[in-house]
C-alpha positions in Angstrom: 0.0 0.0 0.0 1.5 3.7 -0.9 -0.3 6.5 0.7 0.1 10.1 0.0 -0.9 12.2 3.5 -1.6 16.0 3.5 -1.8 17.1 6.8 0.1 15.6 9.9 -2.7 15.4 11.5 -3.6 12.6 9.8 -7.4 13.0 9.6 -9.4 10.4 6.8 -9.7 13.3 4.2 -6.3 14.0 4.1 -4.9 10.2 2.9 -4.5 9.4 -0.5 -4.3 5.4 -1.3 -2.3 6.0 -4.6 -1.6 1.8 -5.0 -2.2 -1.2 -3.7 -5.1 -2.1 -1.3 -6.3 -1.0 2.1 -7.2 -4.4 3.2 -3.6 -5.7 3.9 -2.3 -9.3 3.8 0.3 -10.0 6.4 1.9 -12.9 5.3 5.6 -12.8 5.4 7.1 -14.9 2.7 10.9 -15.7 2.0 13.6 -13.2 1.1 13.7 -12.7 -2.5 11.2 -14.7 -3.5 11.2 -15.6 -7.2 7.3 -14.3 -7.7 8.7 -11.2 -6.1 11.4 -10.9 -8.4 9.3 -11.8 -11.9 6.9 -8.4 -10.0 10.1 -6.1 -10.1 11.3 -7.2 -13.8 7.9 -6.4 -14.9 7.9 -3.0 -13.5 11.1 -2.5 -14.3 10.0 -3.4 -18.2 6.7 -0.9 -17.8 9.0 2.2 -16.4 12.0 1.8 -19.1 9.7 3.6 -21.6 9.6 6.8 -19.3 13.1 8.1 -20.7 12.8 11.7 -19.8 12.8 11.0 -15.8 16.3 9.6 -15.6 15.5 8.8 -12.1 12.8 6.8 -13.1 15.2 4.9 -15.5 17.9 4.2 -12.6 15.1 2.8 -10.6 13.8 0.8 -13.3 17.6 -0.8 -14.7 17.7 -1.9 -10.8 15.1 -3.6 -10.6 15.6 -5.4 -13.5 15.6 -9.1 -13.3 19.2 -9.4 -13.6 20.0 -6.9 -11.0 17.6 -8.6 -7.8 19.1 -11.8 -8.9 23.0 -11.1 -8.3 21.8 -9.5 -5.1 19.4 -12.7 -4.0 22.9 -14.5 -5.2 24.9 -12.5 -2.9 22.1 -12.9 0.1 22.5 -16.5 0.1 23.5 -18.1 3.4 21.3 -21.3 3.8 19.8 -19.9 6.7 16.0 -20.1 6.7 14.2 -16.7 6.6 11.0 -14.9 6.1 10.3 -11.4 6.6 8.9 -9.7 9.3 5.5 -9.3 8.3 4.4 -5.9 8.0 6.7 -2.6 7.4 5.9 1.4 7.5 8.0 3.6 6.0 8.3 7.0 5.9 10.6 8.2 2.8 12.2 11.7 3.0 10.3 14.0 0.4 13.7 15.7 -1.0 13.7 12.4 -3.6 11.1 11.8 -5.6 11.5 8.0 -6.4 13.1 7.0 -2.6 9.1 5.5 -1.6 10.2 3.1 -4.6 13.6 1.8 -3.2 12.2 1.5 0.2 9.0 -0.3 -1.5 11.2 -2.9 -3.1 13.3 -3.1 -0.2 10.4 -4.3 1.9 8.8 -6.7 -0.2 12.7 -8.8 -1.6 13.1 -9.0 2.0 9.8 -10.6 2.5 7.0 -8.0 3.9 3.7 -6.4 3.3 4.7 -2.5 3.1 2.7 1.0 4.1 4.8 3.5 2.5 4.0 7.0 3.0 5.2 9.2 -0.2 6.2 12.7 -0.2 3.2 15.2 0.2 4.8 17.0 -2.5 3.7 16.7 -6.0 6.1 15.0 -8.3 5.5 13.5 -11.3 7.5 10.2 -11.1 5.3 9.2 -7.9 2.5 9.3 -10.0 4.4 7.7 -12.7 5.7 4.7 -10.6 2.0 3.9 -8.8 0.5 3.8 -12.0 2.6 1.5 -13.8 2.2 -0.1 -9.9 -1.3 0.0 -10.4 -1.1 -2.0 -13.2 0.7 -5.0 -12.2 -1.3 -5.0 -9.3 -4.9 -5.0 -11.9 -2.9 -8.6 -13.4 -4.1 -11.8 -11.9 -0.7 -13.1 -11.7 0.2 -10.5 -8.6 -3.2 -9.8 -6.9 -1.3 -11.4 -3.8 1.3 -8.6 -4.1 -1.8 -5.9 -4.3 -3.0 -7.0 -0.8 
């Protein structure tokens, strides 16, 4: 779930779900699971074609299959782990696409996420939850959505 809040008050008006759902699944699953990893290819393939936010494009080449594979590679230490369960972050609102690292952090390591995007309008948020948005609409990742 990604959540835009206006006021710090935090009154019902003033949040904005921008993607996923408000009905959250807390499941913890395994570190850099492979259905996790297909998820970021394919948003990493839906955000290549947005060439004039070169942001967006850094984002997108890392989480490119190839990319969360050498770092699941370099995870490996046949320990068993899940992840926590469920994470909230708060992402500093000086970077426009840092909700999107600290997204993906959360779910390769295995959790449900909140993450609270800058109150700031930038283009790339809406950019990144709509192509989001998306993945989320395919039947393949509706487990991801919740």
């Amino acid at each position: 779930m990604i959540l835009k809040i206006k006021n710090e008050e935090l009154e019902t008006d003033d949040i904005t779900l921008l993607a996923g759902s408000s009905s959250l699944n807390i499941c913890p699953i395994k570190p850099y699971h492979d259905h996790i990893c297909s998820f970021l290819n394919d948003l990493s393939q839906k955000l290549m074609k947005y060439k004039m936010h070169p942001d967006i494009i850094t984002f997108a080449f890392w989480c490119r299959k190839a990319n969360i594979y050498k770092l699941k590679n370099s995870y490996v230490d046949n320990k068993i782990r899940i992840g926590r369960g469920l994470v909230f972050h708060i992402t500093p609102s000086n970077v426009p696409i840092n909700f999107a690292f600290s997204y993906v952090f959360g779910l390769i390591s295995g959790n449900s996420n909140i993450v609270r995007v800058p109150s700031k309008e930038y283009s790339q948020i809406d950019i990144i939850c709509s192509s989001l948005k998306e993945l989320f609409n395919n039947k393949e990742y509706e487990d991801i959505y919740r």
